[in-house]
VOPAGU-2260 file (C-alpha; in pm, 1 decimal, decimal comma):
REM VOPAGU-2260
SITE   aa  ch    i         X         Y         Z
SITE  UNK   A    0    3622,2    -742,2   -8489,0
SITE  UNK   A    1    3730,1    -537,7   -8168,8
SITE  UNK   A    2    3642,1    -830,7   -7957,3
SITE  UNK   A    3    3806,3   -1098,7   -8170,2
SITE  UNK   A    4    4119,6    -916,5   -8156,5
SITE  UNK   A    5    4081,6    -849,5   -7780,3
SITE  UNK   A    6    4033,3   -1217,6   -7715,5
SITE  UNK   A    7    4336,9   -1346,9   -7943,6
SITE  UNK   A    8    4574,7   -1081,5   -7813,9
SITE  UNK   A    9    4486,7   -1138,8   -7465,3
SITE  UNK   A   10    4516,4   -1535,6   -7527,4
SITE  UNK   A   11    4925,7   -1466,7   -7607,8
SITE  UNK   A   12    4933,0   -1241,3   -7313,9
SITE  UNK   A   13    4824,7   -1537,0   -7075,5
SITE  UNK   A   14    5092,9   -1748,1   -7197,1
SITE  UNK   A   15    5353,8   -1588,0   -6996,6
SITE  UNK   A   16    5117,9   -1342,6   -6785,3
SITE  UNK   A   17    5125,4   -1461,3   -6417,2
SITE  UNK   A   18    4889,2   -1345,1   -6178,6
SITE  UNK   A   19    5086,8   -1307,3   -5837,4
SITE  UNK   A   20    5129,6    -994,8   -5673,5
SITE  UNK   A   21    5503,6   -1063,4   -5639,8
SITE  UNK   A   22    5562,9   -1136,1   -6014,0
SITE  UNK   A   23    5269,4    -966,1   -6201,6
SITE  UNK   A   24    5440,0    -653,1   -6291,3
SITE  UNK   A   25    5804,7    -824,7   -6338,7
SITE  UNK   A   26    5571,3   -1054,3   -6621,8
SITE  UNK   A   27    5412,2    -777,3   -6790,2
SITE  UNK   A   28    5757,6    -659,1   -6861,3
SITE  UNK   A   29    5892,1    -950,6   -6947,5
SITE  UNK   A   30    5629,2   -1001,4   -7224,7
SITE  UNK   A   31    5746,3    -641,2   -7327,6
SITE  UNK   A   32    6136,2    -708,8   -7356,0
SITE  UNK   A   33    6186,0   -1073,8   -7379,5
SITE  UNK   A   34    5901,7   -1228,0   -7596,4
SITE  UNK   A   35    5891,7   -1172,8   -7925,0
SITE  UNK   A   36    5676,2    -896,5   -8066,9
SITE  UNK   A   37    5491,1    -957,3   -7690,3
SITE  UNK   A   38    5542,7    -528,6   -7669,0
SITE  UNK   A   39    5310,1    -536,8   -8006,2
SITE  UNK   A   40    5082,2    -777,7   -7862,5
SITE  UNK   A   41    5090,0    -593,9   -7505,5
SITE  UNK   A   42    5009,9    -265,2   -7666,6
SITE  UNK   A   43    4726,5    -393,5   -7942,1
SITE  UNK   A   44    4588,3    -513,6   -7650,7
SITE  UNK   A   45    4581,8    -227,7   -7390,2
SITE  UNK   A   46    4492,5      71,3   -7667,8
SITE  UNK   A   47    4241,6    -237,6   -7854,8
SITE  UNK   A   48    4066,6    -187,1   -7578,5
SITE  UNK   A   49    4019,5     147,1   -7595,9
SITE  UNK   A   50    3955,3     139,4   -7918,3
SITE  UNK   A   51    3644,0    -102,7   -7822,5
SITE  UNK   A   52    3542,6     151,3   -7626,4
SITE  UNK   A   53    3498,0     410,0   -7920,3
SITE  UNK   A   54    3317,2     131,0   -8110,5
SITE  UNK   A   55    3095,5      92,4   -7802,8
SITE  UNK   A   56    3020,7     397,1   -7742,7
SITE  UNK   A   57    2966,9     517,8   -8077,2
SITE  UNK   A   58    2727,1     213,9   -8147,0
SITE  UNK   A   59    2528,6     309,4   -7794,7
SITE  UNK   A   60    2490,4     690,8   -7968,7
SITE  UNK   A   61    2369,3     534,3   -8265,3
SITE  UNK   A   62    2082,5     325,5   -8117,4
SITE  UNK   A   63    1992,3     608,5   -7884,7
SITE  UNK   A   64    1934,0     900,5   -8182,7
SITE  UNK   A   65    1756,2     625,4   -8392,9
SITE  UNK   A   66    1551,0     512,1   -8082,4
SITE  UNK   A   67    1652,0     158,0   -8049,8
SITE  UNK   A   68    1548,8     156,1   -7668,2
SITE  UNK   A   69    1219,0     108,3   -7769,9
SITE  UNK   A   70    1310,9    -266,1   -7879,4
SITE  UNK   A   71    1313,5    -359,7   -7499,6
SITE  UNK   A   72    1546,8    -743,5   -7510,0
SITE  UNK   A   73    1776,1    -618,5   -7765,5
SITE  UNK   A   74    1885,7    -310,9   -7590,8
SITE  UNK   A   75    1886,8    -451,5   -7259,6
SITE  UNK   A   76    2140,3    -714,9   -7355,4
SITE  UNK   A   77    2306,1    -439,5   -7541,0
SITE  UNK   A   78    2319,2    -236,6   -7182,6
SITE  UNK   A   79    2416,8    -601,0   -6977,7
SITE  UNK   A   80    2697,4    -634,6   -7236,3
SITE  UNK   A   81    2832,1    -245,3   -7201,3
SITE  UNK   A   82    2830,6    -333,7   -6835,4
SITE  UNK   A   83    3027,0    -667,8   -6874,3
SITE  UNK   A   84    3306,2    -477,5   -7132,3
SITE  UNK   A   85    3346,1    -196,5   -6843,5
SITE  UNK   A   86    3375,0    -451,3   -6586,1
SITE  UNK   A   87    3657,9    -660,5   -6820,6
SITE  UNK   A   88    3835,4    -345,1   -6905,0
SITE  UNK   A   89    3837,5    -255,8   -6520,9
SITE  UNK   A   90    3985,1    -590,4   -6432,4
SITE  UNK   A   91    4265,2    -568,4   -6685,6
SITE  UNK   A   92    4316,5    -273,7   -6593,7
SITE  UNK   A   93    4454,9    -401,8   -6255,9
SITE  UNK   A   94    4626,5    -691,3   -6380,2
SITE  UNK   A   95    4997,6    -536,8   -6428,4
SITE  UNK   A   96    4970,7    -443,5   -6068,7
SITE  UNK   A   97    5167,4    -146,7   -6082,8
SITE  UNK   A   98    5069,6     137,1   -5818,1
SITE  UNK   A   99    4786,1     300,6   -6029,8
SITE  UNK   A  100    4662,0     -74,1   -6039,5
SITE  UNK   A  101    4653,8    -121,6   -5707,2
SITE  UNK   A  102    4502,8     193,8   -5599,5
SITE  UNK   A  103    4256,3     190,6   -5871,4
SITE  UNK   A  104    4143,4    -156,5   -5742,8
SITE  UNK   A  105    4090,4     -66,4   -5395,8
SITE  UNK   A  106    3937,3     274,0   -5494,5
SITE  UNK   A  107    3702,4     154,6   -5700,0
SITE  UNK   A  108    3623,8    -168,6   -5467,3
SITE  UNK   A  109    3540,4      43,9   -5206,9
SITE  UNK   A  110    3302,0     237,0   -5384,0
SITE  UNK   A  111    3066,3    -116,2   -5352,3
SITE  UNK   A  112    3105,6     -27,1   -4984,8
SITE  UNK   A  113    2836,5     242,5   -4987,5
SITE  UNK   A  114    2579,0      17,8   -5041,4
SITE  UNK   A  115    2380,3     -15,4   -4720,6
SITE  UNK   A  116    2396,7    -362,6   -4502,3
SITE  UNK   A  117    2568,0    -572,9   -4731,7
SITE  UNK   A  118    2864,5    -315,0   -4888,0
SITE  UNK   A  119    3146,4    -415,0   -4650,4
SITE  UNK   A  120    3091,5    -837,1   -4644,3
SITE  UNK   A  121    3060,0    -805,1   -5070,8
SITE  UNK   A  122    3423,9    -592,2   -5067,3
SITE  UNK   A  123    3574,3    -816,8   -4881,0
SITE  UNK   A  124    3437,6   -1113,2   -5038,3
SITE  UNK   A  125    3547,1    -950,6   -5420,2
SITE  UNK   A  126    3904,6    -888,2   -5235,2
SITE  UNK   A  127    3946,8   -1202,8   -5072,6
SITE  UNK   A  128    4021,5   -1036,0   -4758,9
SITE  UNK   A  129    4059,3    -727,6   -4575,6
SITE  UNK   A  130    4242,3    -564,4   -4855,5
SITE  UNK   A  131    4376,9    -598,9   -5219,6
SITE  UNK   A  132    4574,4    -864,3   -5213,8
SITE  UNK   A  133    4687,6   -1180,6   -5416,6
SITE  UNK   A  134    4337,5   -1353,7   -5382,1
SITE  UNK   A  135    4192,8   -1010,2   -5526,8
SITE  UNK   A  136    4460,8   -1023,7   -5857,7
SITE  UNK   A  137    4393,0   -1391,7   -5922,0
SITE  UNK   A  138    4044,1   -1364,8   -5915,0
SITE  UNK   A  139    4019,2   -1016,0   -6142,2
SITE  UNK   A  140    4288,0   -1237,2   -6391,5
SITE  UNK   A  141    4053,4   -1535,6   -6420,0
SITE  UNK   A  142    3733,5   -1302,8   -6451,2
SITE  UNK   A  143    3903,8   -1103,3   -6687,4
SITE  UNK   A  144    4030,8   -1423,9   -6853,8
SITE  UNK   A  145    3644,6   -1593,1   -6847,1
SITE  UNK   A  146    3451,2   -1254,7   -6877,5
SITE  UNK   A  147    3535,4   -1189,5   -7271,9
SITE  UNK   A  148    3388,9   -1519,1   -7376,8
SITE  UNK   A  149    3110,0   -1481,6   -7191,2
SITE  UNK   A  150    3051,2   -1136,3   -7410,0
SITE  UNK   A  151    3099,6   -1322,8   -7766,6
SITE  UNK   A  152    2796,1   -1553,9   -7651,7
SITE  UNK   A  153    2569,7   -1190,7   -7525,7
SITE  UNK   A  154    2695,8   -1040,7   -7790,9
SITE  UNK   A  155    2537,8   -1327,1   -8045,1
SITE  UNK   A  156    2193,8   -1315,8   -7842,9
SITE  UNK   A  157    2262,0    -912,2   -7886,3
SITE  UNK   A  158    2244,7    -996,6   -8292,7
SITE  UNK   A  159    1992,1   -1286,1   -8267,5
SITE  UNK   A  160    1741,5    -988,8   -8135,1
SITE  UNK   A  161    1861,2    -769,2   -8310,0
SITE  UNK   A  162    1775,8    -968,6   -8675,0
SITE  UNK   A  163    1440,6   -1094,8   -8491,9
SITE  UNK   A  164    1331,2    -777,2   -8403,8
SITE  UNK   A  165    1515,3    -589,7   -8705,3
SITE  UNK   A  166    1708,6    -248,6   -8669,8
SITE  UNK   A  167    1604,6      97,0   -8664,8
SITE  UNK   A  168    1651,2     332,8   -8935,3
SITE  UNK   A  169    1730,0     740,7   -8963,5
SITE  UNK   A  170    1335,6     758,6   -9088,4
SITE  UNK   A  171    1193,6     572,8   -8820,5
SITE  UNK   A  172     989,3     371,2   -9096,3
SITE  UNK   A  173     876,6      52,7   -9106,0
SITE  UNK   A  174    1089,2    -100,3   -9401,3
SITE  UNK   A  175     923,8    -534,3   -9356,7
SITE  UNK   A  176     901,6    -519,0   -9733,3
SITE  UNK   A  177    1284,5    -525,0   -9775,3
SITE  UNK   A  178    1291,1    -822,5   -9519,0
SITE  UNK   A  179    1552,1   -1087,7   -9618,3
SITE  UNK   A  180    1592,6   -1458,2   -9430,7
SITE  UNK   A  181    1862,3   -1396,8   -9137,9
SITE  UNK   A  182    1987,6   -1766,2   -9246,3
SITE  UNK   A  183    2259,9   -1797,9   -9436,9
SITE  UNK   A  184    2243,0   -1398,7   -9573,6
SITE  UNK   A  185    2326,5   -1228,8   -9226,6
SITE  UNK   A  186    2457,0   -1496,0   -9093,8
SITE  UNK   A  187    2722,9   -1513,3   -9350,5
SITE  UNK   A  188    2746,3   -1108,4   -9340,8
SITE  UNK   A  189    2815,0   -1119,9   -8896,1
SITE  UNK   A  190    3079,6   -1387,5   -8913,1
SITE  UNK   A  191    3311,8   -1211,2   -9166,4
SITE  UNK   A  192    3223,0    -885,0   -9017,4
């Protein structure tokens, strides 16, 4: 549910975001004043994702106190898809390319630097350039634009696992004899949420 709203808020937001370092910020604030309920849509956005977060998070506790690690392709396309959300939020994070944006980008872009031999030519290539610039906002908009759809499709292998393999319980029994079909019971059950 997080993700759907995430996706349709950010969907309005594109319509009159534009992803130039000279305009960026003036856009963000013009979906704020001038479009119609854009503040509502601005701010379900920016605290959804937060909110995602929590959900995340709290999901990531669960399957670590029950011991879902030990179902190896579920969990690691549970820990490929916390990566991709972090990396998303990170990128819109930049995108109204205020000063915390912009320092946060090249803060957090240079951290890739410490890694030995190829640090400094994979920087530059994620900027662009030799520093955040316009090529570095354009490319974290259509990432962060791309990325999100790219996490509906994990996050249906995430369930597909997850209903192959089953889910782990507070008891840490076996519970087969309960066992429905995942077709149409579950599948009916994950699409209206």
């Amino acid at each position: 549910v997080c993700l759907m709203i995430q996706i349709i808020t950010g969907l309005f937001l594109a319509m009159h975001y534009t992803s130039d370092t000279l305009t960026a910020f003036s856009s963000v604030t013009h979906i704020c004043r001038d479009v119609n309920y854009g503040w509502l849509i601005r701010y379900l956005h920016a605290n959804g994702a937060s909110m995602f977060f929590i959900c995340l998070f709290l999901h990531v506790g669960r399957g670590m106190y029950y011991g879902s690690y030990t179902f190896l392709e579920t969990w690691n396309i549970g820990i490929i898809l916390l990566f991709a959300v972090m990396a998303t939020a990170f990128m819109g994070y930049v995108l109204p390319w205020g000063q915390m944006s912009f320092w946060g980008a090249t803060v957090i872009t240079n951290l890739l630097s410490a890694i030995p031999y190829i640090g400094t030519t994979l920087v530059e290539w994620i900027w662009g350039g030799f520093s955040v610039d316009k090529a570095t906002l354009t490319r974290f908009f259509a990432f962060h634009f791309i990325l999100p759809f790219i996490i509906a499709a994990l996050a249906i292998v995430h369930l597909l696992f997850l209903h192959e393999t089953g889910s782990n319980n507070p008891t840490g029994l076996n519970s087969d004899a309960d066992k429905i079909p995942f077709h149409p019971y579950y599948t009916i059950k994950d699409l209206l949420g």
